[in-house]
C-alpha positions in Angstrom: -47.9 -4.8 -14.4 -49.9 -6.4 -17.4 -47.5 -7.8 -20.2 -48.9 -8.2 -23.5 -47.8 -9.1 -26.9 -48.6 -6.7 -30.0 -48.4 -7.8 -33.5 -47.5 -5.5 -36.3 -50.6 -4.2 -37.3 -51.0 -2.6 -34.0 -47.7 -0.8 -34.5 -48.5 0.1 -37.9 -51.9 2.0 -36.8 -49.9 3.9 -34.5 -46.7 4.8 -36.6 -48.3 5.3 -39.7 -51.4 6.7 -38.5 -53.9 4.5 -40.0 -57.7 5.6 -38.6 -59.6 4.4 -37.4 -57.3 2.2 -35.5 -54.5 5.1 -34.8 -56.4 6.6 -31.0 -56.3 2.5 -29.4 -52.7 2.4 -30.7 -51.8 5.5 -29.0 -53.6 4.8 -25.9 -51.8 1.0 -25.8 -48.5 2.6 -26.2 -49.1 5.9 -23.4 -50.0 3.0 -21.2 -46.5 1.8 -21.5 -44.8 4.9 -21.7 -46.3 5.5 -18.5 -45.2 2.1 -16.9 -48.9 0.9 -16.7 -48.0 -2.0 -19.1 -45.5 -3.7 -20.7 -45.7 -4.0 -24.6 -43.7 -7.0 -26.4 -42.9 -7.2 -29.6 -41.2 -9.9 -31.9 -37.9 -9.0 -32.9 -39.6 -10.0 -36.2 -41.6 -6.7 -36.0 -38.6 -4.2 -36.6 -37.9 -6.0 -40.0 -41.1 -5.8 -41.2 -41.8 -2.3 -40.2 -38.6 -0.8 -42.0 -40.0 -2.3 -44.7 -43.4 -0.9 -44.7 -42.6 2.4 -43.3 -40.0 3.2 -46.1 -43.2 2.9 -48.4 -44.6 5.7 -46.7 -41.4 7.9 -45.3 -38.0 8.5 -46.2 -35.5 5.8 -44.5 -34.4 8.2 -42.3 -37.9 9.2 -41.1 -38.5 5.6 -40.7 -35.5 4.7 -38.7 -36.5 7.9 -36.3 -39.8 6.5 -35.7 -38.1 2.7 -34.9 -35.9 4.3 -32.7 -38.5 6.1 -30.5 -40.7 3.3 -30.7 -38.1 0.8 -29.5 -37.8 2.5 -26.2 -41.5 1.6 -25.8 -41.3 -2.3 -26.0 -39.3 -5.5 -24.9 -37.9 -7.0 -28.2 -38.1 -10.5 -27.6 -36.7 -13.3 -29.9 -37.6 -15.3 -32.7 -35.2 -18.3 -32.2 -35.2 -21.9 -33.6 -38.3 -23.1 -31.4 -40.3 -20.8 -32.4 -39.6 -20.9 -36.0 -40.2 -24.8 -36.0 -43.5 -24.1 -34.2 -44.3 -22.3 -36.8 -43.2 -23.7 -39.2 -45.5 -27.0 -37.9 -48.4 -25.2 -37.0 -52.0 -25.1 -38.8 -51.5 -21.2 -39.0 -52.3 -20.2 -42.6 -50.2 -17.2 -42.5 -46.6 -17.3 -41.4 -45.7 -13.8 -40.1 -49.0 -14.6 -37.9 -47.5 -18.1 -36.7 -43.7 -16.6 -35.6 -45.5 -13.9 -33.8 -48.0 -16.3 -31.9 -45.2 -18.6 -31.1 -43.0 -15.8 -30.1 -45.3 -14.7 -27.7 -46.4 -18.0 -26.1 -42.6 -19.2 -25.8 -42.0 -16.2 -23.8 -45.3 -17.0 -21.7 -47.0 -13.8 -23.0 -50.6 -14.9 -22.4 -52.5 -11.9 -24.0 -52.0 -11.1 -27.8 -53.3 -8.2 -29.5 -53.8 -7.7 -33.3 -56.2 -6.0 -35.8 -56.3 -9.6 -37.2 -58.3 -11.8 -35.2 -59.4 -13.9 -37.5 -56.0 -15.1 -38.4 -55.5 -16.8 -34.4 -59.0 -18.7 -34.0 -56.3 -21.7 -32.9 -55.0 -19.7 -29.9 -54.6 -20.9 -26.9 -54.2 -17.6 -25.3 -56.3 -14.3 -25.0 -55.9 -12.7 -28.8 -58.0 -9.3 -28.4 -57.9 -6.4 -30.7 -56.2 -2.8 -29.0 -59.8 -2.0 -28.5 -61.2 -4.7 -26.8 -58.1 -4.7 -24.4 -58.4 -1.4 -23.8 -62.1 -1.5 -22.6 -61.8 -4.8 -20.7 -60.1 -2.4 -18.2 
């Protein structure tokens, strides 16, 4: 089974709905659901999206929609490495850096993200939903 990382922005498309991005979210996340891949996610990513999602829906809505999205990924760790990674790195935005580091410490070699421009450094695969999703 194919194990990739997705950043936050991914998530967001799919849990707040955002178009046009929403119908490659929700095919990346069926795939899991259906065993065909394995998502991973910072544990990074549940901070950030109680924070956005209680912009757009009650906290109890929000919490709902963490709860049945958390049965869709592996929650892996952001731990002292990574942060110092980070931290060092020539990443110009943060969040970006701990999730790229989070995802190569775990040997996640494919990351997905709205946001390529923000990982021309990588050393791994960094595709949008998209272009993962038509690469086969």
């Amino acid at each position: 089974m194919a194990k990739v990382f997705v950043d936050t922005d991914i998530i967001l498309d799919l849990l707040a709905g955002r178009e046009p991005y929403y119908q490659y979210a929700a095919k990346l996340f069926s795939m899991a659901d259906s065993g065909k891949i394995e998502i991973c996610v910072s544990s990074l990513t549940f901070s950030n999206l109680n924070y956005i999602l209680t912009k757009q829906f009650s906290v109890a809505q929000a919490r709902k929609k963490l709860l049945t999205f958390k049965t869709l990924v592996t929650v892996l760790s952001v731990n002292e490495k990574v942060v110092d990674l980070a931290l060092n790195s020539d990443f110009k935005d943060f969040e970006d850096a701990l999730q790229y580091f989070t995802a190569t410490e775990f040997k996640v070699t494919t990351l997905l993200t709205s946001n390529l421009k923000d990982y021309k450094k990588a050393e791994i695969a960094v595709l949008s939903a998209e272009q993962y999703l038509k690469q086969g």
